[in-house]
N, C-alpha and C positions, 0 to 999 in steps of 0.2 A: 733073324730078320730085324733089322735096325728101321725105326721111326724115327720119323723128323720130327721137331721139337712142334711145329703146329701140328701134324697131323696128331697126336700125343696129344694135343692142349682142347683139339676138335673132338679126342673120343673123349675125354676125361669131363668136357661139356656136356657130350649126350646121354653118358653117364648117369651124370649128376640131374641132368632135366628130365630124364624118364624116371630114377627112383623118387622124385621131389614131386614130379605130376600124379606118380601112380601112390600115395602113399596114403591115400584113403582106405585102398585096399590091399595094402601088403606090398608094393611094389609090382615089379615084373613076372612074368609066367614063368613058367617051361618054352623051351624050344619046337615050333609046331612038327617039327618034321616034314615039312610040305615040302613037298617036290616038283620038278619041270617037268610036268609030262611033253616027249618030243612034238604032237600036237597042240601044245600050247596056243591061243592065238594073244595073249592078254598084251599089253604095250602098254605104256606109260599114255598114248594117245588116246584108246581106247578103253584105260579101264584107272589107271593111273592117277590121272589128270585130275578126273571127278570125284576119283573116291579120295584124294586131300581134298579137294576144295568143298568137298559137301562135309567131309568127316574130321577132318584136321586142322585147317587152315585160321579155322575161326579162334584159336589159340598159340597155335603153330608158325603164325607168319611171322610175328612180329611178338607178342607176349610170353610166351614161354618156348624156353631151350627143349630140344635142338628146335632148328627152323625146318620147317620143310616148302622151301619159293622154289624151289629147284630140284631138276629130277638126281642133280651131283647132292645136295644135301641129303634127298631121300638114301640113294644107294648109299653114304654116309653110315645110314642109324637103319639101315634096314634091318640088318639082327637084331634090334632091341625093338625097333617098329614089332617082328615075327613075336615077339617076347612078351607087349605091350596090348596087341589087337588084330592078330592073325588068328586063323584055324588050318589044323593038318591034323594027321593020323593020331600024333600021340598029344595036342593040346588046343584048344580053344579057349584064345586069351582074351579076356574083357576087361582086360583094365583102363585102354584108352578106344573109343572116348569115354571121358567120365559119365553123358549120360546111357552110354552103351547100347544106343538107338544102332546098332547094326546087324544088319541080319547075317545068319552062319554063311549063306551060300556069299554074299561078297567078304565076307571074313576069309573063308576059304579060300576065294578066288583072290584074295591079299596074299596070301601064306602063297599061291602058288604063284603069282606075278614075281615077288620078294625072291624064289626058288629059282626063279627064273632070271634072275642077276639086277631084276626091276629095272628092265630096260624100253 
């Protein structure tokens, strides 16, 4: 599979702003493993939305890489988001946000939104 020189320049960004955010503590997790369950109802409208703009945004929009204004940027750095401050079967990552004010069940329900293409 061949990448385009931005899209290339975009991962090598978010890259670099997740191990630079997280590196108080080591960097990035484990992979959560979290999955779509086919009854999923979570959305970007419904669960999405709020959990940047109450959890991420206050760094994320504008101050440090990646950005997360948009649900395209999110789907972006979703895997490193999962890596960063999700939870699933096999990890529960705290490393964003830094003051890791989030509870497991919307961590989870990150991990599983994320699984679900974070649409």
């Amino acid at each position: 599979m061949k990448f385009s020189s931005s899209f290339s320049g975009l991962a090598s960004c978010v890259i670099a702003g997740f191990a630079s955010v997280g590196c108080g503590q080591g960097g990035l997790g484990d992979p959560t493993g979290a999955t779509c369950p086919s009854n999923s109802t979570l959305t970007y409208e419904n669960f999405g939305r709020t959990f940047f703009a109450t959890n991420c945004l206050e760094c994320h929009s504008s101050k440090e890489s990646p950005h997360f204004n948009t649900l395209e940027q999110i789907q972006a750095a979703k895997d490193l988001i999962d890596r960063a401050a999700a939870s699933g079967p096999n990890a529960t990552n705290t490393y964003m946000p830094e003051d890791g004010e989030v509870s497991d069940a919307d961590r989870t329900k990150l991990g599983e939104w994320l699984a679900c293409g974070a649409k």
